[in-house]
N, C-alpha and C positions, 0 to 999 in steps of 0.2 A: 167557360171553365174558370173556378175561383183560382186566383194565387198560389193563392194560402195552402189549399188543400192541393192542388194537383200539379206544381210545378216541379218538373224532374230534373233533377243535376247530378253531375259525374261525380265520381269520387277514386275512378281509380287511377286521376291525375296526382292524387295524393296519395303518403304514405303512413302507415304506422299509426298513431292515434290520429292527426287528420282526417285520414281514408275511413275509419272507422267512427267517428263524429259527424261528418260529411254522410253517411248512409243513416244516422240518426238524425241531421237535420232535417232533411228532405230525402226518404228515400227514391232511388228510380224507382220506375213503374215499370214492370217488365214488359207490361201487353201496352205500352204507348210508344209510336210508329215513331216519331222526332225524341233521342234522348242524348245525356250525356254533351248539355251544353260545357261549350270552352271559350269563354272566362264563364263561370255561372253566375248569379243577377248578383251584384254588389255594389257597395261604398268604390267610389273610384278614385285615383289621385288628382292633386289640384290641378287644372289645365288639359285635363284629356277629351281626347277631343272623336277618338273613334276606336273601336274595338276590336281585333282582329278575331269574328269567330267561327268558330266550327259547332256542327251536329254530326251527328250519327241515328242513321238510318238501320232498320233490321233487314232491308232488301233494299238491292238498287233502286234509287229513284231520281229526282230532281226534287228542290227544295226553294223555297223564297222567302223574303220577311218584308216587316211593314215597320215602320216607325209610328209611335203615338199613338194609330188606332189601327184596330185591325180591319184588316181587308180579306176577302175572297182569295184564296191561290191562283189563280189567275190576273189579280191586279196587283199580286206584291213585284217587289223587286227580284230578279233573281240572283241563285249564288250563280255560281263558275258551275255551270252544270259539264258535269263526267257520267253521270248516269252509274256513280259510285254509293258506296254505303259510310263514305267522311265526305262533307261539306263544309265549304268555306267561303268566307267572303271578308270583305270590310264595313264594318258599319258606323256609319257617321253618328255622332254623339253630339246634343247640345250640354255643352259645359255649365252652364249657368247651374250654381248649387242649389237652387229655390226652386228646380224643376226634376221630377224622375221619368228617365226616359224609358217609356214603354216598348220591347224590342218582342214582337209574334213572328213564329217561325210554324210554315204550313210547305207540307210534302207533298207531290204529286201519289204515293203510294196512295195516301188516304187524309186527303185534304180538309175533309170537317176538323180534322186535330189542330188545333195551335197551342204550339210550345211556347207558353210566356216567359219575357225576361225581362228582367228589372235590375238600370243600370240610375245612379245617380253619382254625378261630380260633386267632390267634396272642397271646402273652400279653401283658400288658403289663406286663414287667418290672420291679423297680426292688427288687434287691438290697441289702443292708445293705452297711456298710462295713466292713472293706475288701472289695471285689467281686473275686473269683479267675476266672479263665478258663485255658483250655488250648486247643493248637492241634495239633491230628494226636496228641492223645494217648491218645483213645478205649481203640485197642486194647495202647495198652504198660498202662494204670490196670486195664481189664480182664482184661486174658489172662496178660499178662507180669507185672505183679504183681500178681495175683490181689485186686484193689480190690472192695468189694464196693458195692453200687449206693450205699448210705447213708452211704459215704464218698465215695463220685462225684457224690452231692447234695449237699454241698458246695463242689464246684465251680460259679461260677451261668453258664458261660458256656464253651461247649462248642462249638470251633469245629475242622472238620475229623472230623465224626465220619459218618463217612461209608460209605454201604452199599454194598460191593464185590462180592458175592453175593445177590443177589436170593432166593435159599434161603434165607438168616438175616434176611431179613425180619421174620418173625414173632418172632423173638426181638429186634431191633432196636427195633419196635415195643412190646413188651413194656416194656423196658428202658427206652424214654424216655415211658412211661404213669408208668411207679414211679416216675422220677426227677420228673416234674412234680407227684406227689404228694406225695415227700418236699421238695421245693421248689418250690414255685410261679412264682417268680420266675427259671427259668432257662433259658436260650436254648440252642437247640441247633441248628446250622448245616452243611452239607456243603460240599465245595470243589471247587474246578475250578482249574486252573493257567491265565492267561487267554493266555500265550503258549506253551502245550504242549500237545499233544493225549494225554486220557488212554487212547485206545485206538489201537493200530498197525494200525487196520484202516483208517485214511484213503486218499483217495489221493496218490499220491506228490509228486503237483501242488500240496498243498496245505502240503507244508512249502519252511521255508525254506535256499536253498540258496546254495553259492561259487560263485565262478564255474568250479569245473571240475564242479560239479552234485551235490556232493556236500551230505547235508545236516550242519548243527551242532550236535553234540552240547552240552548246556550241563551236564547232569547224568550220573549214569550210566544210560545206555540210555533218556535223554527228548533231543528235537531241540526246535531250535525250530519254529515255526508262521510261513508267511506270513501276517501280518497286512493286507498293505497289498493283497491281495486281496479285495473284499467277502466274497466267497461264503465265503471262508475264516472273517470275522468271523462271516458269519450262522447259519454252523456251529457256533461255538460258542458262539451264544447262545442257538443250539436246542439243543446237547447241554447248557448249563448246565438247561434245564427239563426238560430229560430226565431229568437226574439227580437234580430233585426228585420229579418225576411218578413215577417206578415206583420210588421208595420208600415210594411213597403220602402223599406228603404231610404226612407225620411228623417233619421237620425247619421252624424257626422263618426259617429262609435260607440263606445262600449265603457262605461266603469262599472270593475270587479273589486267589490267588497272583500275584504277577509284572505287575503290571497295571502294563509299564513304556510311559512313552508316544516314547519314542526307542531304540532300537536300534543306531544307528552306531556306540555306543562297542564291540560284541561283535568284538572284532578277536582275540581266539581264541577256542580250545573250550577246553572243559576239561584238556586234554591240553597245553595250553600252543601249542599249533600256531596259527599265525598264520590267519586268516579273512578271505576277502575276500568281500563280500554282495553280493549277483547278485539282488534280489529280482525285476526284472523281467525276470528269464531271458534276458537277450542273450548270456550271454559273455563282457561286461565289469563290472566294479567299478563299484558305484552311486555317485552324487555322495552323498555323508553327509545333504546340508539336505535335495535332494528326496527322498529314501529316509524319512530320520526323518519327512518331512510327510504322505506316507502311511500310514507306521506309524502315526504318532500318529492319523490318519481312522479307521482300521481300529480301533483301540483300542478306540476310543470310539464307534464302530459297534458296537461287540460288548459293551463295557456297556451302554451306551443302549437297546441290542434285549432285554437281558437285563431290565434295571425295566420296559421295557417288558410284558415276556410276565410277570413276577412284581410290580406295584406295591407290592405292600406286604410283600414280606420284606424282611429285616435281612439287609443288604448291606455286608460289609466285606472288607477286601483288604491285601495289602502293597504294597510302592513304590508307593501314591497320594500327589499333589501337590495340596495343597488349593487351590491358588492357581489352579488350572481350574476354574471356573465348573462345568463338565458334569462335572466329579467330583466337586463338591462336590453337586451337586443330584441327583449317583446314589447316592452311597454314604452310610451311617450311620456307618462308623467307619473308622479306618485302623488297623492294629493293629501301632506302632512296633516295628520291629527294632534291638534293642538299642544303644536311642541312650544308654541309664545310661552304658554300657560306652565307649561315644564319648564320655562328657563325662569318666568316669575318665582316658584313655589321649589326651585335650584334642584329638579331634576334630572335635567340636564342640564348645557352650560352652553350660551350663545355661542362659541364658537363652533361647539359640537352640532350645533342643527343648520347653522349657516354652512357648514362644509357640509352636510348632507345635501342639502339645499342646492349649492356650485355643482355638487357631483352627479344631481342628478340634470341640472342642467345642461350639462358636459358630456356625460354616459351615456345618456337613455337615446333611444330609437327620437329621429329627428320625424318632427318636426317636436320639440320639448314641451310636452302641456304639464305643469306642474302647478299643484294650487296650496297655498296654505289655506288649511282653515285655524284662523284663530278662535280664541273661546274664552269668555270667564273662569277665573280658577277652580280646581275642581272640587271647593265647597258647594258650587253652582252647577256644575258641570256634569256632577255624576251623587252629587248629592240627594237627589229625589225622585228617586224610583226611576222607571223608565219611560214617566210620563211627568217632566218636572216641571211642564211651564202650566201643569194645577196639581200638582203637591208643594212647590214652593209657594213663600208667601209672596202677595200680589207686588209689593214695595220692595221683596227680596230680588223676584224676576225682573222688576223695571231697574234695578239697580246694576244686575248684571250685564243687562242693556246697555243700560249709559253710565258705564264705570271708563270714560272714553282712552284712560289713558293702555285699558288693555285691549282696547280695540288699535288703538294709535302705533303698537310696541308692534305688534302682527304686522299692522300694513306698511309700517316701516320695515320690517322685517324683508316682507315679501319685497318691495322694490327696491333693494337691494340685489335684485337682481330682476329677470322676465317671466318670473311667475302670475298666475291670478290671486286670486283674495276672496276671501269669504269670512265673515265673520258669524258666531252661529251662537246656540245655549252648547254642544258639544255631542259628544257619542251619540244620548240620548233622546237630543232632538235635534236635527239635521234643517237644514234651510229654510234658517226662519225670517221672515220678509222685512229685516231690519236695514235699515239704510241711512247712511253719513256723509255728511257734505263735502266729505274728500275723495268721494266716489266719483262727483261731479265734475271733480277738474279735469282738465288736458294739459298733462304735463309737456305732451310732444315725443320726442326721442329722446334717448339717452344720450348723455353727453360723452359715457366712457362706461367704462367699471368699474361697481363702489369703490372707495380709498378710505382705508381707515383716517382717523383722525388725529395728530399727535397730540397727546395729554401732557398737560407743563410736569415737568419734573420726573416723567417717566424715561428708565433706562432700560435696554434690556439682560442689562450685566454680563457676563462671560460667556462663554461657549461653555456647557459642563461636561459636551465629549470631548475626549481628549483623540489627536492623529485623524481630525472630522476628515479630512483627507485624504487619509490615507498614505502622504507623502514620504510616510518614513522609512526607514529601509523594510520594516518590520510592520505588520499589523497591530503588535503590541501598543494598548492594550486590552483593544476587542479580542475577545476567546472562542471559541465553539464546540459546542456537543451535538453529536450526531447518534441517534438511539440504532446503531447497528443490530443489537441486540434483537431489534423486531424490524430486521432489515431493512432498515434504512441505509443511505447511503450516498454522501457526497462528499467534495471535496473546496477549502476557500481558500484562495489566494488573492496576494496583489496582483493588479494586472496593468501594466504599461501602454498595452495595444490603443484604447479608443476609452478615455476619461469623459469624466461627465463635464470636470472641470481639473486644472493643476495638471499635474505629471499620470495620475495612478487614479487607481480605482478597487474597491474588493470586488469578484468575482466568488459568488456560490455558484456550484453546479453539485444539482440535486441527481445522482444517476438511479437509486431508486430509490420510490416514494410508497406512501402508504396510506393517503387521504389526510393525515393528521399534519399542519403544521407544525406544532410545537417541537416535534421528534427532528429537526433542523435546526439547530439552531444558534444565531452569529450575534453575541449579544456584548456589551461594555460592560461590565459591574462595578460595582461600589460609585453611584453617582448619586449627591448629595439632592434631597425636595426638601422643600417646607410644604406643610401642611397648608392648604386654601391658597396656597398660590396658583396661579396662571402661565404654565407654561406650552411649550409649541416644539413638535423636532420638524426642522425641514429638512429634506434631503435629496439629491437627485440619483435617478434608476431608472434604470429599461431592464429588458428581459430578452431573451431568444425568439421566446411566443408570444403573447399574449398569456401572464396568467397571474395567479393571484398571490399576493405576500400580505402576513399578519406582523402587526408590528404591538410591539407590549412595553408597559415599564413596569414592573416586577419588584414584588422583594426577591433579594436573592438566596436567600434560604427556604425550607421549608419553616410555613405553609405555603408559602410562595405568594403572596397575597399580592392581588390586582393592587396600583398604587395607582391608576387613574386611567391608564388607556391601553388599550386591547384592541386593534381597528384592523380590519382584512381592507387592503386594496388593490385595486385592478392595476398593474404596469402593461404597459404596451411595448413597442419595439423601439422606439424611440425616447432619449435620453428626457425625462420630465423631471418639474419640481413639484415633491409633495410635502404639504405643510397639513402636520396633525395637530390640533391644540388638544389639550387637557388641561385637569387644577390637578394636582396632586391631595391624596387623602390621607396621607400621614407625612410627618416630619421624621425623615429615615437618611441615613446613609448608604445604606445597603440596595439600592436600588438597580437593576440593569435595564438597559436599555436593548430591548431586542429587536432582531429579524427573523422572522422564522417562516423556513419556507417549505417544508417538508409534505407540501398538500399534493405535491405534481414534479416529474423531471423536468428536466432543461435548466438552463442558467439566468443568472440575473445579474447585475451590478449596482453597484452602490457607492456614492460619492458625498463631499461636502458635506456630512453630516453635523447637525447645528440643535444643540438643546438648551434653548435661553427659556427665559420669562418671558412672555406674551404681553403685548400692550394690551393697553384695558379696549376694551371693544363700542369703542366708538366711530360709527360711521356715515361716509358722505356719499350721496350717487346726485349727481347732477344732469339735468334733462335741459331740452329744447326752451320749456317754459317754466322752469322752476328746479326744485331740490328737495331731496328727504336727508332729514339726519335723525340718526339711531343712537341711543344709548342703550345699550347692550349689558351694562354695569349696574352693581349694587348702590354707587354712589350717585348721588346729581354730575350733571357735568356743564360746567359753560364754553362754548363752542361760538372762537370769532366766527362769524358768516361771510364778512365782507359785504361788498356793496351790491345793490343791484336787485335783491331778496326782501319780500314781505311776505306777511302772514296774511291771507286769505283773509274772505270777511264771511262769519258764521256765526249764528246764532246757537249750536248744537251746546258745547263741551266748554264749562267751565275753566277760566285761566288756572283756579288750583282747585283739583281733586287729591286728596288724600286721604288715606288709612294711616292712622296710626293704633298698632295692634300694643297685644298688653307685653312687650317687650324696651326696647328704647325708648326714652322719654317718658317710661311708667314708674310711677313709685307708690308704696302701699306704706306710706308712713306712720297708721295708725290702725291696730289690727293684727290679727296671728292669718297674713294672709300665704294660699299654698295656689300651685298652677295646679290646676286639672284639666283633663282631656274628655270634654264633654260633645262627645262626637259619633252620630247612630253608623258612619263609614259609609262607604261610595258600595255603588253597585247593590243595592237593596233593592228587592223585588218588595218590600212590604216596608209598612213603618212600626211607630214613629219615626219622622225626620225632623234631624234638630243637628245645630253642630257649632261648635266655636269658633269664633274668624280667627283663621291662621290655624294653630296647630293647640294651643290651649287657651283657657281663659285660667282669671282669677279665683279662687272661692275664699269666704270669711264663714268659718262652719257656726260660730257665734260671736255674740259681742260687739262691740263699738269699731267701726273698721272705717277707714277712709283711705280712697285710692286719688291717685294724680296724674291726670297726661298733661304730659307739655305740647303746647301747639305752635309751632312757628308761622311766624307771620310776614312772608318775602315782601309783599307791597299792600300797601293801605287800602283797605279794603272791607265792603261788608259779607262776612263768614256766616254761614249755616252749619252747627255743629251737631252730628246725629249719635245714638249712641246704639251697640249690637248684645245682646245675651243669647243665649242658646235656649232653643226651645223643651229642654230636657225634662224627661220623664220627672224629672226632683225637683223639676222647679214648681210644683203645687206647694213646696214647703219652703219656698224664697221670701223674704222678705217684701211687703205690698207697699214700704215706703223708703225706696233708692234717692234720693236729691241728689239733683247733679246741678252743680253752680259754674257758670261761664267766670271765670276771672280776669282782668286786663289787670295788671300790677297790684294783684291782690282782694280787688272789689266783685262784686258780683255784677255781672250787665245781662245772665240772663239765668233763670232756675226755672226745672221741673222735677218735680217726683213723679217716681215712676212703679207701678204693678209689676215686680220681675216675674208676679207668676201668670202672666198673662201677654201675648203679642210676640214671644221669641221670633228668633230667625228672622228680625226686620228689621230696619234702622227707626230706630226712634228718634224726632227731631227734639232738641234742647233750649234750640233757641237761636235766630240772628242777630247779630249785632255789627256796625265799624269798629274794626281792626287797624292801628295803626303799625305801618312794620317795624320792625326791633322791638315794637312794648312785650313785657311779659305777661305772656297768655297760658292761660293752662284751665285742666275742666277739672272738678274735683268732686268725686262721691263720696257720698254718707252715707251709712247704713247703719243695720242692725243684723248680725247675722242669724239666719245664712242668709247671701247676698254674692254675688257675681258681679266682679269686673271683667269687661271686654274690652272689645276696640270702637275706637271712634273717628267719624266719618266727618272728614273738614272738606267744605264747599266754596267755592269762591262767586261772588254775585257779575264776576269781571270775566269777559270770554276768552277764550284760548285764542282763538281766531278773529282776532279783532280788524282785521287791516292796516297792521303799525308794521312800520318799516325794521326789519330785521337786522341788525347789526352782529348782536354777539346773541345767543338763544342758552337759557338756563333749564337745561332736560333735566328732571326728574329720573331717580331708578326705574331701568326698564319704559324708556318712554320713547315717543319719536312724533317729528314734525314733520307736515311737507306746507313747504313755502314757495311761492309763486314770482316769477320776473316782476319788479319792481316799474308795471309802466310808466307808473307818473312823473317817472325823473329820466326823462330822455332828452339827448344831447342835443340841441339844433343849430348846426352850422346854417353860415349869411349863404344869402344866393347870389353868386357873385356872377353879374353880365358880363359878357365878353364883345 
């Protein structure tokens, strides 16, 4: 009897969507004599070692099982024969996670039957440092670059590897036997998309549709899923066990793509064509709140049912929000989309992703797998259709490749605390078999937990709350409004009983609530920002329950404009520090600082409240064998190391890579020169693809024009200097003679002219020459308009990773190192006879 097709499992040990997912993974069989196994075949925790379990019989009988292979009923083991219709026993388990242990179960009623089970031990990971992972990369590491397993064991964290053909089974299995051999330590996961369906055999009721009934394409030839359906969710939390079960149980878990918990915002497809969502099929356009309130039911219907049917696999996913309660209590990890890339191109701000980052390492369902993936910016990233590594240009893709220092900025990122790593091209294209020699090291164990760095001449200035305390006789002069009006209802005071710290403490107690934060609310007003500065409120609080507080800084008038931070977090019952960073985006007075808790009853408290400036984000984690240090900042930074520390020895990444785009250190001194935005935009199903590095380039629409970058030059050296245009539909009518002249203190050491109507979207080389440091270097174009300045690309012929002894390290914006125990200087005391 196959698996796959015929193994029966209980479900009415479950409830609610479970129960109802569970009879879609595998239904019983009504007419099979042995059902309603208890545990049913799964993933099992690290270290187990035997299973207590029970069948059910449709008539008294006696029952026995076999391990490994099956036997005749009369040579199994028996249970605790009662000559009952529930059977039990204990069955011994080999824990080893490179093996699945085959468990047959045959009844005296009618013996030809065996009820198969399939149980296997999951590992219990805990990879060295740096920990590497991949996601949908399986098959480009194995097939497309012919990777061979012993280099695929060095990946410890293998997500998206997934069995598409039931026929390559047995080599699948094979495959991740040798890799749990050659590493012990490594996970290996399949995926499901939580709001796509992977087979088009559903029915048509079950996707989601416009209202002229058509469904939404999101990618090419996937729609989306009604969510806000049950049956829809419990569908896919039976086909998520589906697709562990008839691989047999050879995967350590599951990552869930798209696990978005609101959907209003899909107002097109992919195609650019406007959408209008019909989920409950009338004909008209959903209200956005009640649409999203069922989507989000349904979400979490269809996780929930999924830990349900698998407790103990390793569960991770993208677009998760730690700040739900029920995702943090389902999932083990999130595996960041290239937020490096968002802190490079300032859309979000290193501190905002490294506190995501802590939180989720802190929250989530233990054992914590959480992976960044970093990525080139998203001129590369999401620039060239949906298949960008052959719509980009050949020189543009190997650029984005080995642009190391945004590779560098991620994997510092990531060890900065026990996440994995993955470097990728992005969205697009997922797990591409690239690899760096910092992969290689063994840093050992952590020495601690990262420590910022202190920056010479950094202060953090005053407190800007005033009574942070709360000490005074009076709460004055935090205020509060409570939206009574749409019955809310609570009440704040000081409270003497149990401080977080000092004398006193504020107490909200919310008696009723209404879902809505904001209708709560216990805020400071009039607190002075500057605009682009870095600041941070910390503060200590617990709660009654467990439950959530949104905290904002606010104008305090209408429009009421966000001034930088908006953040929901979890309190628990005991008194904690929480530290928000933000920049602030206007220079205001009028600012308040809020709590708002009006989402849930019960009480909370609040202490020490602190809103300074933020130090600049630079930081240190130190290991067993070495160190990473981050800069997290717009500026360079130099950072003593002390003794002990050298730089690895690599051939990979050049000592200086940089961009200099057509902003600082450009000048257009001769010329009516304007910025333009010559850019086809991200997410294009079609082209042209063409785009400006950064955010514009220059244009000279006619005439005599010359531009100037200035190139700094830290240590002497020989520079490779490349130059970038856009490939733009207008440049047939560019200029065919650009010269661009290398200058050192005014001379020329290297020229080329250049076809701007031809080659865009790639770096063009200009020439190498020695560089001495301090001389003045700068590159300078002539033309004739129209003509295009961009950015340009300075290389250094001297390695990053040289093997020199680390003293003080000079990081670059947005950069990071890791550096190695210094062996060759160890101490050697006399041997002294006795």
């Amino acid at each position: 009897m196959s698996f796959s097709t015929r193994v029966t499992l209980a479900f009415l040990a479950f409830g609610g969507a479970a129960a109802a997912a569970l009879a879609l993974a595998a239904p019983a069989q009504a007419a099979d004599p042995v059902f309603n196994p208890q545990p049913i075949s799964n993933i099992l925790a690290p270290g187990t070692t035997s299973v207590d379990l029970s069948v059910s019989t449709a008539s008294a009988t006696t029952c026995g099982y076999a391990i490994g292979v099956d036997k005749a009923y009369g040579q199994m083991t028996p249970f605790a024969q009662t000559g009952a219709t529930t059977h039990r026993t204990t069955v011994a388990l080999n824990p080893d996670p490179k093996l699945v242990n085959d468990v047959y179960v045959r009844c005296a009623v009618q013996p030809a039957f065996a009820l198969t089970l399939k149980y296997r031990v999951r590992a219990d990971a805990s990879p060295r440092y740096p920990r590497i992972g991949n996601l949908w990369g399986w098959g480009e590491w194995k097939w497309d670059a012919g990777k061979s397993l012993a280099e695929m064991a060095r990946v410890d964290l293998w997500m998206g590897a997934d069995v598409y053909d039931l026929g390559t089974l047995p080599t699948y299995r094979s495959d991740f036997q040798q890799l749990r051999t050659l590493n012990p330590n490594v996970l290996i996961l399949a995926s499901i998309n939580a709001v796509e369906p992977y087979t088009s055999t559903i029915p048509e009721g079950y996707y989601l549709h416009d209202v002229n009934g058509q469904r939404i394409e999101v990618w090419p030839g996937s729609y989306r899923l009604n969510l806000t359906k049950p049956e829809v969710a419990d569908y896919q939390a039976g086909f998520a066990y589906q697709r562990i079960a008839e691989a047999g149980f050879i995967h350590d878990g599951l990552f869930i793509d798209n696990v978005f918990l609101s959907q209003s915002w899909q107002t097109q497809d992919i195609y650019g064509n406007p959408v209008q969502i019909d989920a409950d099929e009338n004909g008209l356009a959903d209200d956005p709140t009640t649409f999203d309130a069922a989507w989000r039911a349904g979400v979490l219907r269809e996780i929930e049912g999924i830990r349900a049917l698998m407790p103990d696999i390793i569960l991770s996913g993208h677009a998760l929000e730690i700040e739900e309660p029920r995702i943090a209590a389902t999932f083990n990890g999130d595996s960041f989309g290239f937020s490096s890339a968002n802190i490079i191109e300032g859309e979000e701000t290193f501190a905002e992703v490294q506190q995501r980052y802590n939180a989720w390492m802190t929250q989530a369902r233990a054992p914590q797998v959480v992976m960044f993936e970093g990525s080139p910016i998203d001129l590369f990233a999401y620039g060239y259709d949906y298949e960008p590594l052959s719509k980009a240009t050949t020189s543009g893709a190997a650029f984005a490749r080995d642009f190391y220092p945004w590779m560098r900025f991620a994997l510092g990122l990531s060890l900065l605390n026990d996440g994995y790593y993955a470097y990728e091209w992005g969205d697009t294209w997922h797990g591409n078999a690239w690899w760096y020699d910092e992969y290689d090291l063994d840093l050992g164990a952590p020495s601690g937990p990262a420590m910022i760095i202190p920056v010479a001449g950094f202060t953090p200035g005053p407190n800007l709350a005033l009574n942070p305390g709360f000490e005074d006789a009076t709460l004055a002069p935090w205020t509060s409004w409570v939206d009574s009006a749409n019955g809310y209802a609570a009440t704040i005071a000081r409270d003497t009983a149990s401080p977080g710290a000092g004398t006193a403490s504020a107490r909200i107690t919310v008696t009723q609530a209404g879902g809505e934060a904001y209708r709560v609310d216990f805020n400071q007003p009039n607190r002075s920002l500057t605009a682009g500065t870095a600041y941070e409120i910390r503060f200590l609080a617990r709660a009654s329950t467990t439950r959530q507080l949104t905290v904002g800084v606010t104008k305090g008038v209408p429009d009421w404009d966000n001034y930088g931070l908006w953040r929901t977090i979890t309190l628990s019952t005991t008194w904690q520090e929480y530290v928000l960073p933000f920049e602030a985006t206007a220079t205001a007075g009028d600012a308040r600082l809020q709590f708002l808790a009006g989402e849930t009853t019960g009480s909370l408290w609040l202490d020490d409240v602190r809103l300074t400036r933020r130090a600049p984000d630079v930081w240190r984690r130190n290991f067993g064998a070495g160190a990473v240090l981050v800069n997290g900042t717009a500026q360079a930074q130099t950072i003593a190391v002390g003794g002990g520390l050298r730089r690895f020895t690599s051939a990979q990444a050049p000592r200086d890579q940089r961009i200099l785009d057509d902003a600082a250190g450009f000048t257009t001194p001769v010329g009516s020169w304007s910025a333009t935005t010559l850019d086809s935009g991200e997410w294009k199903a079609s082209g042209p693809f063409f785009h400006s590095f950064g955010t514009t380039a220059h244009r000279l629409a006619s005439g005599a024009g010359e531009a100037v970058w200035t190139i700094p030059v830290a240590a002497t050296d020989t520079y490779t200097v490349s130059v970038w245009y856009p490939a733009a539909p207008e440049a047939g009518t560019w200029t065919t003679a650009a010269t661009y002249d290398l200058l050192v203190n005014g001379s020329p050491v290297a020229t080329r002219t250049l076809n701007q109507r031809t080659a865009g979207d790639t770096w063009q080389t200009i020439g190498s020459a020695s560089l001495s440091a301090g001389a003045s270097v700068t590159l300078r174009l002539t033309c004739t308009g129209p003509c295009v300045a961009d950015a340009v690309y300075v290389e250094s012929a001297a390695r990053y990773n040289d093997g020199t002894v680390a003293s003080t390290i000079t990081l670059q914006p947005f950069d990071a190192i890791v550096l190695v125990r210094d062996l060759t200087r160890r101490v050697y005391l006399p041997h002294v006879k006795r």
